[in-house]
C-alpha positions as CSV (number, residue, x, y, z in Angstrom):
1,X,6.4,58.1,-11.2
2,X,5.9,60.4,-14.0
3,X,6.4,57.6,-16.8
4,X,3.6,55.4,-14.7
5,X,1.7,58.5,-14.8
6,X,2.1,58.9,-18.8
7,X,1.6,55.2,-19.4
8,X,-2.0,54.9,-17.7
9,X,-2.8,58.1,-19.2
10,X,-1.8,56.9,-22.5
11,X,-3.5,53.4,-22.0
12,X,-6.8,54.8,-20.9
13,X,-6.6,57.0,-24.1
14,X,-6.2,53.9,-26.2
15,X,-8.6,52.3,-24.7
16,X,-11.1,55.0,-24.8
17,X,-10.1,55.4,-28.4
18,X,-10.9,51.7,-29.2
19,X,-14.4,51.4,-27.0
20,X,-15.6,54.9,-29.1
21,X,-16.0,52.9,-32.2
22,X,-17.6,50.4,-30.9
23,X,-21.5,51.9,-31.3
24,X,-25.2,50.4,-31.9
25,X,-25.4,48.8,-34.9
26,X,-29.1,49.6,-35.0
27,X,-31.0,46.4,-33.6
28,X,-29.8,47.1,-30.0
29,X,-26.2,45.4,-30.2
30,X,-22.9,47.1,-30.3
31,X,-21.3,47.1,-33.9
32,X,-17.8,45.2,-33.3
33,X,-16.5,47.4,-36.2
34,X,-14.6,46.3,-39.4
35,X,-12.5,43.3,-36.9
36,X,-12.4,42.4,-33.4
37,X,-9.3,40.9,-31.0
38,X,-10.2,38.3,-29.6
39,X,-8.7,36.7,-26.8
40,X,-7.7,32.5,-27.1
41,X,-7.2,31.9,-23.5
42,X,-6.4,33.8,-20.2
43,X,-5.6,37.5,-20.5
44,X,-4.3,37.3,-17.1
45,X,-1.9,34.3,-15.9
46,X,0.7,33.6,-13.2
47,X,4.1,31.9,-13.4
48,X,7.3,32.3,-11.6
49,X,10.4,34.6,-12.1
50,X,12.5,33.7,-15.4
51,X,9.8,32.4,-17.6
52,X,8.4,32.5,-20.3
53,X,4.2,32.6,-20.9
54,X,1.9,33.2,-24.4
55,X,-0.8,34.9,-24.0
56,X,-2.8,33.7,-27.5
57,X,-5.6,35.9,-29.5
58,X,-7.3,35.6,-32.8
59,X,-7.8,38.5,-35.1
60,X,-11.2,38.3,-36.7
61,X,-12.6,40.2,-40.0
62,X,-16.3,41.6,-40.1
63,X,-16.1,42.9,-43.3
64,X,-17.1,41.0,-46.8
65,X,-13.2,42.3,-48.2
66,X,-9.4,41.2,-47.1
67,X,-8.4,43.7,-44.7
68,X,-4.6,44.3,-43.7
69,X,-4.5,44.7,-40.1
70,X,-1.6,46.0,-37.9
71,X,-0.8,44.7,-34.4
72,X,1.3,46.7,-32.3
73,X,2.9,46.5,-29.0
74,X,4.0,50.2,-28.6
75,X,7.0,50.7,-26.8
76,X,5.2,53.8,-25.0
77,X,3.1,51.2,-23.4
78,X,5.3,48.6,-21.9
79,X,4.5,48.2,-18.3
80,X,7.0,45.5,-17.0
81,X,10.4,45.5,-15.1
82,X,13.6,45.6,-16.1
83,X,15.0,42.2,-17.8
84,X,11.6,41.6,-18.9
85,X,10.9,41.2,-22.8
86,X,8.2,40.1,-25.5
87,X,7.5,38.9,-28.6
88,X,4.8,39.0,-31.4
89,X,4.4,35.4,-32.7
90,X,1.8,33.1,-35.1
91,X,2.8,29.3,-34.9
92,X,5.5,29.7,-37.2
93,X,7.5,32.6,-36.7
94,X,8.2,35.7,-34.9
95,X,7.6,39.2,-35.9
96,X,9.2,43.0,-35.5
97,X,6.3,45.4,-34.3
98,X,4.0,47.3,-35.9
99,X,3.6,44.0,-38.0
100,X,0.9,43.9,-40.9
101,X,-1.3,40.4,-41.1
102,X,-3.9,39.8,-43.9
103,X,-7.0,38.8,-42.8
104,X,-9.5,37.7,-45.9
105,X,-13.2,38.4,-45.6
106,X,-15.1,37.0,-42.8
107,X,-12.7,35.4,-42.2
108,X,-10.4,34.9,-38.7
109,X,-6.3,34.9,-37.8
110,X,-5.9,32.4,-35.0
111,X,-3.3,31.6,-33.2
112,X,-1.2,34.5,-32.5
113,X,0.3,35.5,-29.3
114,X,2.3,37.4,-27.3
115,X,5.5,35.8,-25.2
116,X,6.2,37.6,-22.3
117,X,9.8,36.6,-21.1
118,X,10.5,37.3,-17.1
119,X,13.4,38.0,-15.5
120,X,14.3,37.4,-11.4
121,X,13.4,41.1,-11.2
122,X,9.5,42.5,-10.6
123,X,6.3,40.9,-9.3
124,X,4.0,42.3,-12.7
125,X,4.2,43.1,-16.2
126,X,1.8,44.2,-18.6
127,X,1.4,44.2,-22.5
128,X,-0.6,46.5,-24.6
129,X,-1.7,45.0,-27.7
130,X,-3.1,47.8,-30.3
131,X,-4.7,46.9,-33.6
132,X,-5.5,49.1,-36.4
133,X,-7.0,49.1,-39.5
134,X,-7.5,52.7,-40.9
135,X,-8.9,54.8,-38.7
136,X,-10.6,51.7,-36.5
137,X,-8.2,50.9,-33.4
138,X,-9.0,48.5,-30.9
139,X,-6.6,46.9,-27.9
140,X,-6.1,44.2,-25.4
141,X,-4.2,44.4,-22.1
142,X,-2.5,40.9,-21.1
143,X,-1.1,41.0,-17.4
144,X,1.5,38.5,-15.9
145,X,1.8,38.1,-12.4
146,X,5.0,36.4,-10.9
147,X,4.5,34.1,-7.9
């Protein structure tokens, strides 16, 4: 109960953090900040018990200079059973987290995702995906459900 507790509190801080820079840019829109996740897909999906699903997202650059962006999927934040795991992938390999990806200017990192690997235990897992650049973080929560 209390590490529920701790997680939510943690992922609404995170969360909170992330949607604070996100402010008007001046002509009535919200500034999307030095880079944006965006999600290549479904951030929620449905399988059955001892699968594996990728949840996909691009990481895009609104600045006119590289940036060096980290993605994260904090420990802290895991919110799936035991015998569950995940991975941080690109179409090529597989990576340790915190990871750092360059992303040139204006320019945009597709096809990365997150495996989540089920086991016969637990009816929901979540991932919490952080990225930071500086002091800019934003996030995206991908949720599994098992049928």
């Amino acid at each position: 109960m209390k590490r529920t507790v701790f997680l939510s509190a943690v992922a609404i801080l995170v969360l909170a953090g992330g949607l604070a820079f996100n402010c008007d840019n001046g002509n009535g829109e919200p500034d999307p900040g030095n880079f944006s996740i965006e999600v290549a897909g479904d951030s929620v999906k449905q399988d059955t018990a001892m699968s594996q699903v990728n949840f996909y997202f691009n990481l895009r650059n609104h600045t006119t200079g590289g940036l060096t962006l980290t993605v994260d999927v904090p420990e802290e934040l895991l919110d799936y059973p035991e015998g569950w795991w995940h991975s941080l992938c690109d179409e090529e390999a597989c990576y340790p987290t915190p990871h750092d990806f360059e992303v040139a200017a204006s320019g945009l990192l597709e096809d990365l995702h997150v495996t989540i690997g089920t086991s016969d235990s637990g009816t929901e897992g979540r991932i919490y995906v952080t990225v930071s650049a500086d002091s800019e973080v934003d996030s995206q929560t991908f949720i599994l459900n098992i049928q």
